[in-house]
C-alpha positions as CSV (number, residue, x, y, z in Angstrom):
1,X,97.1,69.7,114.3
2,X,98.1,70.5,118.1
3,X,98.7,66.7,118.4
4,X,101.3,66.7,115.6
5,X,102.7,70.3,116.3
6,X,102.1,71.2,119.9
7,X,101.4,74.3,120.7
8,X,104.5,76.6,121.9
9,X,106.8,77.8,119.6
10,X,109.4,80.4,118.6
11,X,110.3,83.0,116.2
12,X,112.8,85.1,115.7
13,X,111.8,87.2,118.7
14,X,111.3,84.4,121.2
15,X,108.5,82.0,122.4
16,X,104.9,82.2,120.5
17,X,101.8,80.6,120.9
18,X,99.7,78.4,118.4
19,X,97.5,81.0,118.0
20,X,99.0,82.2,114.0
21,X,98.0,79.0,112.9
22,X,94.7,78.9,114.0
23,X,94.2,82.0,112.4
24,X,95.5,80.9,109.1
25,X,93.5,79.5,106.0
26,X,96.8,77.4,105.0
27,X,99.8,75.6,107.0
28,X,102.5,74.9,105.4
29,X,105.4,72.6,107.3
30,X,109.1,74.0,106.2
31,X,112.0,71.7,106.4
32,X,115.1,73.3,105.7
33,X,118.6,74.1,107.3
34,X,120.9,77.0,107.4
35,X,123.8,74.5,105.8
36,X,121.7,73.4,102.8
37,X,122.2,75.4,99.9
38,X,118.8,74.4,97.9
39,X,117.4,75.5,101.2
40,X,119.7,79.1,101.2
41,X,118.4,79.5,97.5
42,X,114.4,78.7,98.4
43,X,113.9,80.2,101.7
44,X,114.0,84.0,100.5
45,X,111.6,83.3,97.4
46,X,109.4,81.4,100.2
47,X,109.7,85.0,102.0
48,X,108.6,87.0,99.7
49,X,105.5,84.3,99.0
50,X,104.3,84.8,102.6
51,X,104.9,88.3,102.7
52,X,102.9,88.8,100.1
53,X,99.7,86.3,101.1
54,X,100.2,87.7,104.5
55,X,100.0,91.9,103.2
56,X,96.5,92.8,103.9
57,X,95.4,89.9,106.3
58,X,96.9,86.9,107.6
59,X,96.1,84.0,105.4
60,X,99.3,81.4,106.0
61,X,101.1,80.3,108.5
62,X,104.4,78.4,108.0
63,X,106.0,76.1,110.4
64,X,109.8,75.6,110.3
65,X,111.1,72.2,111.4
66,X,114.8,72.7,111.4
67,X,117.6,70.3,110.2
68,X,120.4,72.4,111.6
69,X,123.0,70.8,113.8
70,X,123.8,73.4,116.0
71,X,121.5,76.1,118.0
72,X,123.3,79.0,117.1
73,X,122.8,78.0,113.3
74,X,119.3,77.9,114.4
75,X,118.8,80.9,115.5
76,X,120.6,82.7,113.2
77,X,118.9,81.0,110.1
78,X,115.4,81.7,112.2
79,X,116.0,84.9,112.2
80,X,116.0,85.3,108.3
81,X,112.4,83.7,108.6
82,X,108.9,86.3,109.3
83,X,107.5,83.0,110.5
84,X,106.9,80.2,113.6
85,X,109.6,77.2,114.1
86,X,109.5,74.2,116.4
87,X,112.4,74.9,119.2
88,X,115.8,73.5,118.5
89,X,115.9,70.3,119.8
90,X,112.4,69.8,120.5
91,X,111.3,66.2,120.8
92,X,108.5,66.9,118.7
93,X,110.4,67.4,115.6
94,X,111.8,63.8,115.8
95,X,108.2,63.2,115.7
96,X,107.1,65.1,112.8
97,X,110.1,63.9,111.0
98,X,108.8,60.6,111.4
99,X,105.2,61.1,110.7
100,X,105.7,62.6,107.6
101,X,108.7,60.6,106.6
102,X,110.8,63.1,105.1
103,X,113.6,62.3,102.5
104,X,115.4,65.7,102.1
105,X,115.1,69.4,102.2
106,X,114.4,71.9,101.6
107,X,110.7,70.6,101.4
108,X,107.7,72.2,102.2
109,X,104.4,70.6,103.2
110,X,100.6,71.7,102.8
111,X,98.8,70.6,105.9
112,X,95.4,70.5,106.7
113,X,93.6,71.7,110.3
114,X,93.9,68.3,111.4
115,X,97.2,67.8,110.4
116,X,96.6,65.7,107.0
117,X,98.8,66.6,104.3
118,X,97.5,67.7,101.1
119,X,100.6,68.3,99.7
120,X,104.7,67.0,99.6
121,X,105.4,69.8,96.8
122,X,104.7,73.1,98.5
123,X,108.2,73.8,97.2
124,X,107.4,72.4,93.6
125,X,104.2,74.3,93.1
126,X,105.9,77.9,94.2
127,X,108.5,77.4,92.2
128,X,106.4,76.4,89.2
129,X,103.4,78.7,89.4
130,X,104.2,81.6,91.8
131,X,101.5,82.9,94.2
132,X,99.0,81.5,92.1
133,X,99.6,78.5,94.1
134,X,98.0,79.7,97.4
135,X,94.6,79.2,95.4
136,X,95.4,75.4,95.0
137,X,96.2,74.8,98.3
138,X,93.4,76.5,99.9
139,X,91.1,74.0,97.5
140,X,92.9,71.2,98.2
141,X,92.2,72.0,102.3
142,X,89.1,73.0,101.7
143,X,88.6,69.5,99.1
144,X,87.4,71.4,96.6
145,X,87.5,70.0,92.5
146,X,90.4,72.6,91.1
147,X,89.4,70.9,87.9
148,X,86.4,73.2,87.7
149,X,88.4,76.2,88.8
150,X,91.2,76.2,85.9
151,X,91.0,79.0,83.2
152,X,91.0,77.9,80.0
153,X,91.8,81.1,78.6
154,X,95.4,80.2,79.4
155,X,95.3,77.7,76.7
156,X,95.0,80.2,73.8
């Protein structure tokens, strides 16, 4: 993952190291901007989800690749986030952008350790099962059959 991501990055109190998402079970890559209103509309809700994976022990990091055309825009919007960012203008976000071939934001991405995505609908799946979402992901990293995992008590 260091080869895709790098290691230094910031938050909304300055320069961090990689060391968050090391510790994490599940990496998620944001792209949003501060001028994108889907992305004004999901960001709290994604908040709250990492707030509340995050309460008694840190088990997700989120990495926010910014589309935002000015620093101070940036900032600003970084400091609504609890979590990491690439640095404005950072060449490596040219390069994320193009690995993972984005097409719009606000999209959030489910990466494995190795950088491997498991998942293009981060946003999708939050939005359509809550929390109960962190479950899938950390199967799908961990490439685990979440067939055998469904309750089918649900059904009745």
């Amino acid at each position: 993952m260091e080869q895709l991501l790098g290691t230094n990055f910031v938050n909304s109190s300055g320069p961090v190291d990689s060391s968050s998402i090391k510790e994490s079970r599940v990496t998620c890559i944001y792209f949003c901007a501060s001028w994108c209103p889907p992305c004004k509309v999901f960001t709290p809700i994604l908040k709250e989800f990492y707030e509340d994976i995050n309460c008694e022990i840190k088990q997700l990091e989120i990495v926010f690749v910014s589309a935002d055309k000015d620093e101070e825009s940036f900032k600003n919007y970084l400091a609504e986030m609890p979590w990491i960012a690439i640095p404005y203008g950072d060449k490596r976000i040219k390069n994320i952008l193009d690995h993972f071939r984005l097409e719009g934001i606000p999209t959030l991405y489910v990466i494995k350790p190795d950088g491997e995505c498991v998942t293009t609908k981060g946003r999708q799946d939050l939005i359509e099962e809550g929390s109960d979402c962190f479950v899938k992901w950390v199967q799908l990293i961990e490439g685990k059959n979440i067939s055998k995992h469904i309750n089918l008590d649900k059904a009745e």
